[in-house]
C-alpha positions as CSV (number, residue, x, y, z in Angstrom):
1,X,-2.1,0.9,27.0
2,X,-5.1,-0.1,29.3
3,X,-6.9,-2.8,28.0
4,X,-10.8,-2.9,28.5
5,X,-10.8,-6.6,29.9
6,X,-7.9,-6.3,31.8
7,X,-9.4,-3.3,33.9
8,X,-12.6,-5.1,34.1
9,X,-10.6,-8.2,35.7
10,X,-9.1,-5.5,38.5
11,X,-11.7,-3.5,39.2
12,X,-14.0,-6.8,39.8
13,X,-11.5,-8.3,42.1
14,X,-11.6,-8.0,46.0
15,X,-9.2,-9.9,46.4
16,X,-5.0,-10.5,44.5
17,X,-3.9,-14.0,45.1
18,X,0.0,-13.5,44.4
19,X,1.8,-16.7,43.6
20,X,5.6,-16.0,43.1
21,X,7.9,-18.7,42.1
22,X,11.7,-19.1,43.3
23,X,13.2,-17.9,40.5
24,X,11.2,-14.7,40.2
25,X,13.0,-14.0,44.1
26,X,16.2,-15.3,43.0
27,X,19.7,-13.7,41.9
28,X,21.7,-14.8,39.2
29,X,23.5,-17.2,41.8
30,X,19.9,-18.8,43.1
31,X,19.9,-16.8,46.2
32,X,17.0,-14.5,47.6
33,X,17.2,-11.4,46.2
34,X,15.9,-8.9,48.9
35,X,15.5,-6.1,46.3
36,X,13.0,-8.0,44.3
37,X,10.9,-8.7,47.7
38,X,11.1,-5.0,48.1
39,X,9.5,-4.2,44.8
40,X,6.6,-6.5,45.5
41,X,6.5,-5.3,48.9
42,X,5.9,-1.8,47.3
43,X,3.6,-2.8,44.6
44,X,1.2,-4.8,47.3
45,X,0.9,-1.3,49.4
46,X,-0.1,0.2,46.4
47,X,-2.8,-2.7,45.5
48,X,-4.4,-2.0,49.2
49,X,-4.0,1.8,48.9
50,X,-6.9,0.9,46.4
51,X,-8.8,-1.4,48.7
52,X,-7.9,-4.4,47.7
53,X,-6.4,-7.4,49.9
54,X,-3.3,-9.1,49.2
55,X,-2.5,-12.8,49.8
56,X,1.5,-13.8,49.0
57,X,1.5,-17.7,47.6
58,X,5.4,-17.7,47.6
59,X,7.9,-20.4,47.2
60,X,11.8,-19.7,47.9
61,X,12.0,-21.7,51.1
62,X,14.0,-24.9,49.8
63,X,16.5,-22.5,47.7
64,X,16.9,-20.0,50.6
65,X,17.8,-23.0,53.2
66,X,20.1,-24.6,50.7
67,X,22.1,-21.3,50.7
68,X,22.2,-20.6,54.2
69,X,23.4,-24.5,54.6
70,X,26.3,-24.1,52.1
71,X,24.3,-26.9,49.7
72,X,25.6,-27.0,46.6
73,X,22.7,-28.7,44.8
74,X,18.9,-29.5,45.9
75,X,19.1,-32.3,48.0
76,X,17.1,-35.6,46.8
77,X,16.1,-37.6,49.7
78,X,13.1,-36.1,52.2
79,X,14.7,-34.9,55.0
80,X,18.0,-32.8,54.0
81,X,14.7,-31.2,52.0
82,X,12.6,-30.6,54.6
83,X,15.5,-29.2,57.0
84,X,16.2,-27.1,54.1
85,X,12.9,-25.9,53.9
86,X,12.5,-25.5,57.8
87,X,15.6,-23.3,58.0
88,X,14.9,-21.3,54.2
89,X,11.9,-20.5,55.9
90,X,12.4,-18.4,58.6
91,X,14.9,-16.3,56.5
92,X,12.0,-15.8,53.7
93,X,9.4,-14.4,56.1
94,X,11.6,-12.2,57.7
95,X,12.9,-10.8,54.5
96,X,8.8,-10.3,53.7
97,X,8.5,-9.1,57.0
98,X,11.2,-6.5,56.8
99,X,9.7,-5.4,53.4
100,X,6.3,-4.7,54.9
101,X,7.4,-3.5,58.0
102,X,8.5,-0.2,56.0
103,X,5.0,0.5,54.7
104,X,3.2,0.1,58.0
105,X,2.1,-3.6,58.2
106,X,3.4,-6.8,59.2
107,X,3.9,-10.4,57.0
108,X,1.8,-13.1,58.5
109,X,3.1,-16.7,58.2
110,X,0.7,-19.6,57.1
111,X,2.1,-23.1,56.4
112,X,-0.4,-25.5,54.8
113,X,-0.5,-29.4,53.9
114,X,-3.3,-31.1,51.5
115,X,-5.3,-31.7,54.6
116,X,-5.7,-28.4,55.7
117,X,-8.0,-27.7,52.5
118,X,-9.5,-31.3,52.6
119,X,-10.3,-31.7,56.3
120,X,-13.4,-29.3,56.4
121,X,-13.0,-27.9,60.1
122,X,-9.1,-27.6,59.4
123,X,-9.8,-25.7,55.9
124,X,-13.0,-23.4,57.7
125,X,-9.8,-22.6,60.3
126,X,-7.4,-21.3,57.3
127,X,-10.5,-19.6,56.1
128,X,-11.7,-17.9,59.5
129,X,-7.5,-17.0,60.0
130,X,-7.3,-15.3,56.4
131,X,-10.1,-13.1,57.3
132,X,-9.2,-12.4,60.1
133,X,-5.7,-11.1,59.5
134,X,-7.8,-8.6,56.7
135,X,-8.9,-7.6,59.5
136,X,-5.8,-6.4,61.5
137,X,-4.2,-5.6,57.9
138,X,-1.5,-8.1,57.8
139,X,-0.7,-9.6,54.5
140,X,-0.3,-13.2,54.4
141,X,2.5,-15.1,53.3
142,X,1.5,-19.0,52.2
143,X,3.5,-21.7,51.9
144,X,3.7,-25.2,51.7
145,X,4.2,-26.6,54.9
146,X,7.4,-29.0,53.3
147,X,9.0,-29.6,56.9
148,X,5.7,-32.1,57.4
149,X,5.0,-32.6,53.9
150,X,5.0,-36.2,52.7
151,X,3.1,-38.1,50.5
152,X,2.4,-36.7,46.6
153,X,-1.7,-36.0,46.2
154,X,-3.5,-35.9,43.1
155,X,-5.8,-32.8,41.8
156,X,-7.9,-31.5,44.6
157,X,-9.5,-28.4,44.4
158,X,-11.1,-26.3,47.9
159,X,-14.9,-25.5,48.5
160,X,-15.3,-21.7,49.6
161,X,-18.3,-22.2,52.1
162,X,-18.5,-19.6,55.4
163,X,-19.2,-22.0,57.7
164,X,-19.8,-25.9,59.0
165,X,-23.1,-25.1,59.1
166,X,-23.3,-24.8,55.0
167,X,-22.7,-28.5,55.1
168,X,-25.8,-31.3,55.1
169,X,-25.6,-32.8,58.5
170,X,-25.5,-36.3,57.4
171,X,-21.4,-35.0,55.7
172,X,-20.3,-32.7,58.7
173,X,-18.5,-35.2,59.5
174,X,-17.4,-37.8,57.4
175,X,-13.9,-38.9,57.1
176,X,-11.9,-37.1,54.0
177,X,-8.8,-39.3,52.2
178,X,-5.8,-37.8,51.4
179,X,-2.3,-37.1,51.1
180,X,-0.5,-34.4,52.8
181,X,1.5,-32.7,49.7
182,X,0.9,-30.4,47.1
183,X,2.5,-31.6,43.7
184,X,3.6,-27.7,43.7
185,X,2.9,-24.1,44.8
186,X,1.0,-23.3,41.3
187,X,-1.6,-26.1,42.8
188,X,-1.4,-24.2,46.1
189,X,-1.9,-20.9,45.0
190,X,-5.2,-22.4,42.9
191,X,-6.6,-23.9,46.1
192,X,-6.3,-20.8,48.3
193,X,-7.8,-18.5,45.8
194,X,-10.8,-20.5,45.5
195,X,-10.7,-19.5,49.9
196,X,-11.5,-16.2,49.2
197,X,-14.5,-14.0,47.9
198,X,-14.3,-12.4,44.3
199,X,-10.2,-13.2,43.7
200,X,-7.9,-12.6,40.5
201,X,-5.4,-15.4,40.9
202,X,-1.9,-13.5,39.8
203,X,0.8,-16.6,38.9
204,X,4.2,-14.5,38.4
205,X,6.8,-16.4,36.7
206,X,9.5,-16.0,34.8
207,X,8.6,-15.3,31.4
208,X,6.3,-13.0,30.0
209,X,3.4,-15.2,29.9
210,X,1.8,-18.0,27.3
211,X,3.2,-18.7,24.2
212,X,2.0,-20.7,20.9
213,X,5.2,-22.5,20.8
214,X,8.5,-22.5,22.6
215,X,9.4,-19.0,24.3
216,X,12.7,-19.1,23.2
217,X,11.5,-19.8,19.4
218,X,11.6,-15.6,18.0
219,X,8.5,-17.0,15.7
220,X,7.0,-17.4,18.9
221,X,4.0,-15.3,19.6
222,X,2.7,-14.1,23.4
223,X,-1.0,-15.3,23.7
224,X,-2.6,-12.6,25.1
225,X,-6.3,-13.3,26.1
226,X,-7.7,-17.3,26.4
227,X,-11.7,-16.4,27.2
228,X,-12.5,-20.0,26.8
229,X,-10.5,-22.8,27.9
230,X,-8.9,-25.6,25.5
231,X,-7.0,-28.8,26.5
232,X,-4.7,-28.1,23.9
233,X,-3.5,-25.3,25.4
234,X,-0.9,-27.9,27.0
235,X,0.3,-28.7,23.3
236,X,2.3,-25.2,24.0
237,X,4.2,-26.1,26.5
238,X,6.5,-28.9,27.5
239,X,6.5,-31.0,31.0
240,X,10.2,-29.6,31.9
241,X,10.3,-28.0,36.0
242,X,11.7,-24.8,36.6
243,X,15.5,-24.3,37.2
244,X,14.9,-23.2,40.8
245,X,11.4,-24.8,42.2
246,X,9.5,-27.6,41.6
247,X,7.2,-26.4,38.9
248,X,6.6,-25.8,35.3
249,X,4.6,-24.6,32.4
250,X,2.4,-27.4,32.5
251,X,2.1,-26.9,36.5
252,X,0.7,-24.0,35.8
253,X,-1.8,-24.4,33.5
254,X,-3.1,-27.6,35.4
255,X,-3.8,-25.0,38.0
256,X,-5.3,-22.3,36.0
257,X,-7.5,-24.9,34.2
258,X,-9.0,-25.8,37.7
259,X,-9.1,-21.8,38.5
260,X,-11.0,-21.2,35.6
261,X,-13.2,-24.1,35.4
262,X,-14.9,-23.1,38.4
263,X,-15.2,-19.0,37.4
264,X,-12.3,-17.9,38.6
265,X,-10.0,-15.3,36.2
266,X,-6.1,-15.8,36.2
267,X,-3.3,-13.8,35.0
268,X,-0.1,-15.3,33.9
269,X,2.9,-12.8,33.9
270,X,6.2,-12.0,34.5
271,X,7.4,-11.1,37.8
272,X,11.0,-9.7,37.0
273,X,9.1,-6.9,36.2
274,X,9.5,-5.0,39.4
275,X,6.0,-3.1,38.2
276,X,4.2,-6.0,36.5
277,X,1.3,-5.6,39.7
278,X,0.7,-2.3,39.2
279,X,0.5,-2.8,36.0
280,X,-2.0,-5.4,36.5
281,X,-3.8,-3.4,38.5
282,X,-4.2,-0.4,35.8
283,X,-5.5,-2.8,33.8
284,X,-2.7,-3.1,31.2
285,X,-1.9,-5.7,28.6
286,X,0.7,-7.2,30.3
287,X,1.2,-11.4,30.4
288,X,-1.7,-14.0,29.8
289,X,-5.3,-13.3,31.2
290,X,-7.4,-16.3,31.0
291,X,-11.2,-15.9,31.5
292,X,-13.1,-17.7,34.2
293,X,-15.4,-20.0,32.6
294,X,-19.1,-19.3,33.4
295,X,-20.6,-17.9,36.0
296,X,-18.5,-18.3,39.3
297,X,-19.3,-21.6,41.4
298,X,-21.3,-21.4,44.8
299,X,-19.2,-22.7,47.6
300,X,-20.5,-25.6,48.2
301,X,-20.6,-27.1,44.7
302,X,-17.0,-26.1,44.5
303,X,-15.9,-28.1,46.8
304,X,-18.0,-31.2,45.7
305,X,-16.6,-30.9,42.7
306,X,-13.3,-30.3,42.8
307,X,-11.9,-30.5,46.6
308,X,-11.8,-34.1,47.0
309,X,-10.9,-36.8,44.8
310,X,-14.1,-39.4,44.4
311,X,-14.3,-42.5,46.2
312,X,-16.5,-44.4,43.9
313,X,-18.5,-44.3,40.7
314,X,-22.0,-44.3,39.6
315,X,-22.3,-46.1,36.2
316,X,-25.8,-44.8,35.0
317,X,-27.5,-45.4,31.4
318,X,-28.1,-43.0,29.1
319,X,-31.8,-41.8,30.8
320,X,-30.4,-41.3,33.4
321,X,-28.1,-39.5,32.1
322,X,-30.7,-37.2,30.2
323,X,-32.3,-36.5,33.4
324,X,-29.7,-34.9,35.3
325,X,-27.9,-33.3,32.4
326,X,-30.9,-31.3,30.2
327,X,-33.4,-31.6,32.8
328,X,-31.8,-30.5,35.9
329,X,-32.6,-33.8,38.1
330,X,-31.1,-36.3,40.7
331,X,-30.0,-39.6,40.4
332,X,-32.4,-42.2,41.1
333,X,-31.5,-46.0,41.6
334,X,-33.5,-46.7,38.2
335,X,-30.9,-45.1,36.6
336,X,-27.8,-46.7,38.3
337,X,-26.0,-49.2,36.2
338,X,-23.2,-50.5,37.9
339,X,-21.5,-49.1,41.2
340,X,-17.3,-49.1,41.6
341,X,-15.3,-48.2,44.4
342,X,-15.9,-48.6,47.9
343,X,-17.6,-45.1,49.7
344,X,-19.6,-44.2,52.9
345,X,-22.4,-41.6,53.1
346,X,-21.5,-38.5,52.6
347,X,-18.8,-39.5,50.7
348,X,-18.1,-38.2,46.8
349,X,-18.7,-40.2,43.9
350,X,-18.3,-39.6,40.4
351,X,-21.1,-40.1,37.7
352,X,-20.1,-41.7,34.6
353,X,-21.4,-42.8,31.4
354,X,-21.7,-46.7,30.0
355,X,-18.1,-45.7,28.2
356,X,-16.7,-44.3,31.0
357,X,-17.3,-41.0,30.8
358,X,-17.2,-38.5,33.9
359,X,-19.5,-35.8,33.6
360,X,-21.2,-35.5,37.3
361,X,-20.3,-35.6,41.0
362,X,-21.8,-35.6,43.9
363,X,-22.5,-37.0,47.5
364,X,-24.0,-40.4,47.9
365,X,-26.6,-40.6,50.4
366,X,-26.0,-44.2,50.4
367,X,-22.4,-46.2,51.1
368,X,-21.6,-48.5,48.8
369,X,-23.1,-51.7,49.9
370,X,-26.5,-50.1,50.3
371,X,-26.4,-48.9,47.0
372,X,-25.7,-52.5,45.4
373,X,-28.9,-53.5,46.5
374,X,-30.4,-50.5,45.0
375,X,-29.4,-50.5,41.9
376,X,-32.0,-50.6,38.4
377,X,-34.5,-50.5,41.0
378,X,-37.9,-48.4,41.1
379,X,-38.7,-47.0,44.4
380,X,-42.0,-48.7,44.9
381,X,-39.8,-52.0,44.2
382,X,-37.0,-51.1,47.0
383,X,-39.6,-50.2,49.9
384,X,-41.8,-53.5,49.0
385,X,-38.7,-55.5,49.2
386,X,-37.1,-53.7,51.9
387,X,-39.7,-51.8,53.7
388,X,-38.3,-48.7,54.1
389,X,-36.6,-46.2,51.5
390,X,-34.6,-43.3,53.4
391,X,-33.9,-41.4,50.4
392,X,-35.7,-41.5,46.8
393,X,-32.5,-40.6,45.5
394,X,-28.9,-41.8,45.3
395,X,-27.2,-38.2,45.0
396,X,-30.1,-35.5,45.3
397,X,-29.4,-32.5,42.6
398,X,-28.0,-30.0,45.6
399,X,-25.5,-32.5,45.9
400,X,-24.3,-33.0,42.5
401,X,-22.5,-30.6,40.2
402,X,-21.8,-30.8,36.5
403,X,-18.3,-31.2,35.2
404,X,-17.3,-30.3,31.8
């Protein structure tokens, strides 16, 4: 039965972010199984018969590389993984390839690292490259680029802006910090919806969606809508990994939190259900839908708050506080309490209360030793002693976003 909410969440999408995990494209002996890659092949032509645009987030590399190697069991160290990965690969995409082929389009093959969503030109290239291939009607295929992969990073989450140009000039180009790996594909999939204009993030797993206790418990019950987001939605599920991949329950709804959280709608459900997309797409009550929160997050605040991890905090009393919270303003010196971390301009820096509290982040226009000479100081005081003040402000308000 079509569900109101569900068709509302279709029809408003422009754009399907598939994320399929290994064990939905896996036999009962933990190989690829081409016939399930056919039926999403067949289900994404019918999702662009209706004008929307695909994107494929899709693990199986690892598993596919360890068959065609005659591994018996996932290797440990880094680089039987990676060459597992680098030769798992090849066979994926052309198994995607082969499945599009027959329905007039070809797979296109995008392999991403941390950095590439971090480093702004890099992230404005995988942007630009999406787009493009729209253009020529190719549906992308995303995957982590494990052959390059190292180092684990923590929670980043992408910006969505059009261009370089969005940015003030004085960040263009300031440096970024991170790792190079994604802690799994459920974070990927999070980070390239938030890419793309008006997306439904689709995470297909295994089971038939979120449950108020263990799945395997028959008292059990399928949670069918969450419109508002709660921590102890977590309490449901434990921290195990999948059989087959590298994540889990919890993975998941780390990344839907952060889809959510910045307006984006997410749909958990199960992909051994060779018509769960189409199903989807007539808006039926199939898995877990979970509401985007709000009103959907401008680019640019996106990615201040949630692309890159902060450098620094801003300790700030409770006026302060006040002022940018219930009356919408920027963060003065005056208001500064105490200054942590070590940042440049440009850089992002979280806004805490006396009690540690986050609620704020934004870009400093000062680095970090400037601002310790700043700090619980009025402006008249700063230019007297110093002469000169270039900005009233230590994070103006088009630089700072709100965090729940």
């Amino acid at each position: 039965m079509n569900n109101p909410i569900r068709q509302e969440l279709a029809e408003s999408a422009r754009t399907f972010v598939i994320k399929i995990g290994t064990n939905v494209l896996s036999d009962e002996k933990q190989a690829l199984d081409p016939s399930r890659i056919a039926a999403l092949a067949e289900q994404v032509h019918s999702i662009r018969a209706q004008g929307k645009r695909c994107v494929l987030v899709s693990s199986g590399s690892i598993g596919a590389g360890m068959r065609l190697l005659g591994l018996k069991e996932r290797p440990k160290d880094l680089p039987h993984l990676q060459a597992a990965a680098a030769t798992g690969q090849a066979h994926l995409i052309g198994l995607y390839d082969q499945a599009f082929q027959k329905h007039g389009y070809r797979a296109a093959q995008l392999l991403l690292t941390a950095n590439d969503f971090r480093n702004r030109s890099r992230y404005l290239n995988v942007r630009n490259t999406l787009y493009t291939l729209f253009e020529y009607g190719c549906v992308p295929i995303i995957n982590e680029n494990d052959t390059v992969s190292v180092n684990e990073i923590a929670t980043p989450f992408p910006m969505a802006m059009r261009s370089e140009s969005e940015l003030p000039h004085s960040v263009r180009h300031t440096p970024t910090h991170a790792g190079t790996k994604f802690s799994d594909n459920d974070q990927l999939a999070a980070m390239v919806t938030n890419l793309l204009d008006a997306p439904l993030l689709i995470i297909l797993s295994v089971i038939e969606g979120l449950f108020d206790g263990d799945p395997r418990d028959e008292n059990s019950k399928l949670i069918s809508l969450i419109e508002d987001w709660d921590d102890n939605l977590f309490n449901c599920v434990g921290s195990s990994r999948s059989s087959g991949g590298t994540g889990g329950m919890h993975s998941k709804l780390t990344a839907i939190k952060k889809a959510v959280s910045v307006g984006e709608n997410v749909i958990l459900a199960n992909g051994e259900d060779n018509h769960v997309l189409m199903k989807i797409l007539n808006g039926e009550d199939v898995g877990t839908a979970f509401l985007g929160r709000g009103k959907f997050m401008p680019a640019w605040k996106r990615w201040i708050g949630f692309t890159i991890n902060p450098r620094g905090s801003f300790i700030v009393d409770d006026g302060a506080r006040r002022a940018i919270v219930e009356a919408g303003k920027s963060l003065l010196p005056i208001g500064v309490r105490e200054i942590r971390g070590v940042f440049d301009v440009g850089e992002v820096v979280s806004i805490k209360t006396a009690d540690g509290v986050e609620f704020a982040r934004g870009l400093s226009n000062y680095n970090s030793d400037h601002a310790h000479q700043l700090i619980g100081q009025r402006s008249e005081e700063i230019r007297t002693k110093t002469g000169t003040l270039p900005f009233l402000e230590v994070i103006h308000r088009d630089n700072l976003v709100m965090l729940d």
